[in-house]
C-alpha positions in Angstrom: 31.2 4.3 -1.1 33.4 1.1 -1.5 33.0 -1.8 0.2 35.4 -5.2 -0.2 33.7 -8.6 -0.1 35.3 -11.5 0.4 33.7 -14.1 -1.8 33.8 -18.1 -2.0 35.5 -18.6 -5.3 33.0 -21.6 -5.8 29.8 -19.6 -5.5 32.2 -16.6 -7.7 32.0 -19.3 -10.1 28.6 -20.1 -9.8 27.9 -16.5 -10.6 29.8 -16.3 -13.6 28.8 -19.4 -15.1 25.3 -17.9 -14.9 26.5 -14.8 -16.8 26.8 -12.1 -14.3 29.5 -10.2 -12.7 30.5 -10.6 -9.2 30.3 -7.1 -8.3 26.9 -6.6 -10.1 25.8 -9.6 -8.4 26.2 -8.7 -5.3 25.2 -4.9 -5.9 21.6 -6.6 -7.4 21.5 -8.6 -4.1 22.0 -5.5 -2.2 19.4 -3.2 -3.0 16.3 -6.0 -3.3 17.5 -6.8 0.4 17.4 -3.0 1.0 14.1 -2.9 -1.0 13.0 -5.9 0.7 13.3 -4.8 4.3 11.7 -1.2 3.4 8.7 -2.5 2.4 8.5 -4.4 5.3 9.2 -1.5 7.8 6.6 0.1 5.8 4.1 -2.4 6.7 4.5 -2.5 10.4 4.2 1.6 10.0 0.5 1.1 8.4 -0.3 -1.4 10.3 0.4 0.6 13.6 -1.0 3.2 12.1 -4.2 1.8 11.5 -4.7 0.0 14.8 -4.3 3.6 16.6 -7.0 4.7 13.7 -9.4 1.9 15.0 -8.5 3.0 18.6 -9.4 6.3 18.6 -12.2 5.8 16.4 -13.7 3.5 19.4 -12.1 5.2 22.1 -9.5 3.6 23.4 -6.6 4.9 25.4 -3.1 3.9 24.4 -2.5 3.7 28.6 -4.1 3.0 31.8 -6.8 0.9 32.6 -8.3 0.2 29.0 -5.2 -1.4 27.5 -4.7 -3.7 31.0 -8.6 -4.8 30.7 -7.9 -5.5 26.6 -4.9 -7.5 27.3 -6.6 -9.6 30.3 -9.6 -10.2 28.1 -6.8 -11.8 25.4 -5.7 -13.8 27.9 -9.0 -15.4 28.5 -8.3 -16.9 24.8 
């Protein structure tokens, strides 16, 4: 795939002073976004994944009257 950017020819300077090309540049910024945001989606998926561990481990009900009681008793605090 091919994508056209449109950037600032100060901050293209920038970048080339620095010794990079543009288009590498931006690539690099790219995928450690990309690489960024997976690892954070990955850490919302374990840490659901372990709170519905600890819920069924104790128990609980993901519906109904035990999650209403749990969420009144965090309101108390």
């Amino acid at each position: 795939m091919e994508i056209t950017v449109t950037i600032p020819d100060e901050l293209a300077a920038q970048i080339k002073a620095r010794g990079f090309a543009v288009e590498t540049y931006v690539r690099d910024l790219m995928k450690e976004k990309l690489s960024q945001e997976q690892t954070v989606t990955d850490q919302r998926r374990k840490a659901v994944e372990a709170m519905l561990q600890f819920a069924r481990k104790r128990g609980f009900r993901t519906g109904g009257q035990g999650v209403k009681s749990m969420v009144r008793e965090g309101h108390k605090y």
